[in-house]
Phi, psi and omega in degrees: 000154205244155183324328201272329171302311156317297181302306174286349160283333189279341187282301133038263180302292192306288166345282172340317181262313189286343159300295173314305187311332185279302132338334171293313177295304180290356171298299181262040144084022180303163190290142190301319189295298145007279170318303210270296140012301210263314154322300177287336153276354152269342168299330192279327182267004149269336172296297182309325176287347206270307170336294192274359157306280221284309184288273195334275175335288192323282201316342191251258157002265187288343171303332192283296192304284176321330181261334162292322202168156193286307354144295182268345155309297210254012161275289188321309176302281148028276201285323216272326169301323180294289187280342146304332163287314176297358158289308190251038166241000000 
């Protein structure tokens, strides 16, 4: 596994406990605003993970594809468009 994997596994893992922490709050009735706070910093550290998932890939993957041939280059920008859009809707 290569260091941009590495980061993103640990945002990840980190996500994961704050996912537990959260469900804990609402078990006990924690203040709302509190609970949603808290959503939004694990929401914030999937994006950041998904983000340095995506810089790994481009630098690896489509860099790899785009220099064998035109054909698996433009599959690959392909998928990375496909999930950009579904990232900013």
């Amino acid at each position: 596994m290569n260091e941009s994997k590495k980061r993103a596994a640990n945002m990840l893992k980190t996500a994961r406990g704050q996912l537990d922490g959260i469900i804990k709050m609402l078990e006990e009735d924690r203040y709302c605003v509190d609970i949603s706070t808290q959503i939004l910093s694990a929401i914030g550290l999937l994006k950041k993970a998904n983000i340095n998932i995506l810089n790994n890939h481009i630098r690896s993957c489509v860099t790899t594809a785009i220099l064998q041939g035109e054909e698996q280059g433009e599959e690959k920008i392909e998928e990375i468009i496909n999930i950009i859009d579904k990232y900013i809707k």
